[in-house]
C-alpha positions as a printed Julia matrix, in Angstrom:
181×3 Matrix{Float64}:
 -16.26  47.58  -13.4
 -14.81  44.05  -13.56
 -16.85  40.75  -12.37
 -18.66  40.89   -8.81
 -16.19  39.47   -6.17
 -17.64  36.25   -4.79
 -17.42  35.29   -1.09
 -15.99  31.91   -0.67
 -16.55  29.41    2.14
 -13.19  27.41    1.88
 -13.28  24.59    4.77
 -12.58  21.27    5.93
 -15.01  18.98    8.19
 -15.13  15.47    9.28
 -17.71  13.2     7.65
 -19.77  13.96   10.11
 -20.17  17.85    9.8
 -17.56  19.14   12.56
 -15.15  21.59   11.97
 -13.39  20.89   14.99
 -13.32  18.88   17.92
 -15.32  20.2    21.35
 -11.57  21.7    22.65
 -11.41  23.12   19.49
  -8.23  20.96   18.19
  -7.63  20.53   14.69
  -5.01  17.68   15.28
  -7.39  14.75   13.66
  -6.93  17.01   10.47
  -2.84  16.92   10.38
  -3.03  13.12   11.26
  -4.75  12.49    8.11
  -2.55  11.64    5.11
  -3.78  14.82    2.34
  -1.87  15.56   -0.74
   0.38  18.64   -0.75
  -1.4   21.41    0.02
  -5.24  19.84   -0.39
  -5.34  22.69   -2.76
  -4.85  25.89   -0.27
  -2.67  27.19   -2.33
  -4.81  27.29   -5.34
  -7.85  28.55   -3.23
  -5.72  31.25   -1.87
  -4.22  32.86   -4.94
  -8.48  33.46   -5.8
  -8.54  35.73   -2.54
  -7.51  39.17   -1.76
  -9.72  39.75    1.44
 -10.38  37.71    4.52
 -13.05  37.85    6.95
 -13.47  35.83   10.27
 -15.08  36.36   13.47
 -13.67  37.31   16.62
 -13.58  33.65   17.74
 -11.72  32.49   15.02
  -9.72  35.72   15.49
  -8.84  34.82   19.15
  -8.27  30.98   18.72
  -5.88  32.05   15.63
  -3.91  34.52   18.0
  -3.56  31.63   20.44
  -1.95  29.21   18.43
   1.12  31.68   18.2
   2.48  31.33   15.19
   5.35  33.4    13.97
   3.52  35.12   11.59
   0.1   35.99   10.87
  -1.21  33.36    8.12
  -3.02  36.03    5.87
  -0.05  38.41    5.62
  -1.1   40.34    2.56
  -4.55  39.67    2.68
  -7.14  42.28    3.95
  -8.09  40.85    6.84
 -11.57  41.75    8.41
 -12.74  40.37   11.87
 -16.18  41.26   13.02
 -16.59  42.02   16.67
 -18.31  43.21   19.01
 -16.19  43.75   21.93
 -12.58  44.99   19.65
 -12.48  48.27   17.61
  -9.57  49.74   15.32
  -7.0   48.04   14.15
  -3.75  46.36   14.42
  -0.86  45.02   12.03
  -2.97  42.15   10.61
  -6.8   42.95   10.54
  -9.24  45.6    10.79
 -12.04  45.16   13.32
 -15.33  45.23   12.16
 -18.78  46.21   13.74
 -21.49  46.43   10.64
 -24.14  44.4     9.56
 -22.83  41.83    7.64
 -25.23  42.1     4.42
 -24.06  45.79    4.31
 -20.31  45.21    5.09
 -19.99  42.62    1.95
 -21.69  45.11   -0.86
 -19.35  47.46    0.42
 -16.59  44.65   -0.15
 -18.42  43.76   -3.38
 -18.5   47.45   -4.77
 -14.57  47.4    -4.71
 -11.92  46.38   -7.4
 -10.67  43.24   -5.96
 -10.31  39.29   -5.85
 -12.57  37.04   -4.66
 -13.85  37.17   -0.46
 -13.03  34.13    1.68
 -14.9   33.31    4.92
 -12.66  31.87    7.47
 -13.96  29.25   10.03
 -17.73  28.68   11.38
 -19.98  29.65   14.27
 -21.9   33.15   14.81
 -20.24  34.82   11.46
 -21.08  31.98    9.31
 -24.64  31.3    10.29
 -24.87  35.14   10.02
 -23.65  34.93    6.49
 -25.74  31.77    5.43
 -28.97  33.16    6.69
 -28.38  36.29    4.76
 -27.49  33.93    1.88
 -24.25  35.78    1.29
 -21.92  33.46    0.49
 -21.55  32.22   -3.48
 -19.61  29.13   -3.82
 -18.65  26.27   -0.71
 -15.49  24.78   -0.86
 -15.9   21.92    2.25
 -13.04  19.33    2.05
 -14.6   16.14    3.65
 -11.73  14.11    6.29
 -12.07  10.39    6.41
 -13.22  10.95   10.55
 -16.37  10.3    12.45
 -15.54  13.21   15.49
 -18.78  12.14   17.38
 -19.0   15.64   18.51
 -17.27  19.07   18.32
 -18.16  22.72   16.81
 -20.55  21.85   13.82
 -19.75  23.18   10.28
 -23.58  24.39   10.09
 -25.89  25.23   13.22
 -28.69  23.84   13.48
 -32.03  25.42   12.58
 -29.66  27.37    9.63
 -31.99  28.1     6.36
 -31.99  26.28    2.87
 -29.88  26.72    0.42
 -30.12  25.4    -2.79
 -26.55  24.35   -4.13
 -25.03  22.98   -7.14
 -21.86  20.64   -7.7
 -19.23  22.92   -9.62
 -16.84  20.0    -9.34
 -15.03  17.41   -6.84
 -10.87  16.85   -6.13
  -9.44  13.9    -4.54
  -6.58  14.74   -2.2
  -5.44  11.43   -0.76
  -7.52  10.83    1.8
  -9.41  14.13    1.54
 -12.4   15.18   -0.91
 -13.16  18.4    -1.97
 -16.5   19.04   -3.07
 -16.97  22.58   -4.52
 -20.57  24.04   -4.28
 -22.09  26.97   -6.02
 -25.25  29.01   -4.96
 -28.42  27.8    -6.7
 -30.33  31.06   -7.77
 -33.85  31.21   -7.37
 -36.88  33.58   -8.08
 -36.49  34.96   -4.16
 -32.74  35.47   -5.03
């Protein structure tokens, strides 16, 4: 068996922690000047499977954009409500913990994590997620949908590295192992 597939937080915030603003609009992060792709590309080549949450799901499908933006990918969106499938993604009702291993246990690429809220707090306070990839903006939002939710565990990281895109910084995070790990 080849080396354990790692599940990758790959996001961008404001300096002040939100991942979008209260209407959930991610204009403030096209009006900032990056640098090519801010490294998407890079990231994305890593990953073979995508998961997101319904929300993320729903707000995706309501941007209508011509195609589906992880064509390719396998694309897993936990649920509650949706069941099946459709051309894009599989819906997903599982524990989350239990769901990954399974992902884990397969031949693959690396496991990205796509957007914040329920899934992500989920995932942090199962401490399933490896390495956090959290591209900083030069904006102070005010308010918005918070990167982390409040009341979310520890978790003891360490700095794999940092990349300046223009304006942006990436600062790439690894999960600290300790004895309870």
């Amino acid at each position: 068996m080849g080396k354990k597939r790692k599940v990758k937080l790959f996001i961008a915030a404001s300096l002040d922690g939100y991942i979008a603003t209260k209407n959930e609009s991610l204009q403030w992060l096209e009006d900032i000047e990056g640098e090519g792709d801010n490294g998407y590309l890079r990231f994305y080549d890593e990953i073979d499977t995508v998961i997101m949450g319904n929300k993320t799901y729903q707000w995706l499908e309501a941007q209508k954009v011509s195609e589906f933006p992880y064509k390719g990918k396998d694309c897993y969106v936990f649920s509650r409500k949706e069941s099946g499938r459709n051309e894009n993604v599989i819906f997903v009702n599982d524990d989350v913990e239990r769901f990954i291993q399974m992902l884990q246990k397969k031949e693959g690429r690396d496991i990205w994590i796509v957007g914040g809220g329920e899934l992500l707090t989920s995932f942090i306070e199962q401490d399933l997620i490896d390495e956090y990839i959290i591209t900083i903006a030069p904006i102070i939002l005010g308010e918005g949908i918070p990167l982390f939710k409040e009341d979310s565990r520890t978790i003891n990281l360490s700095l794999i590295g940092t990349q300046k895109f223009n304006q942006f910084i990436e600062l790439h995070y690894e999960r600290t192992l300790t004895k309870n790990n």
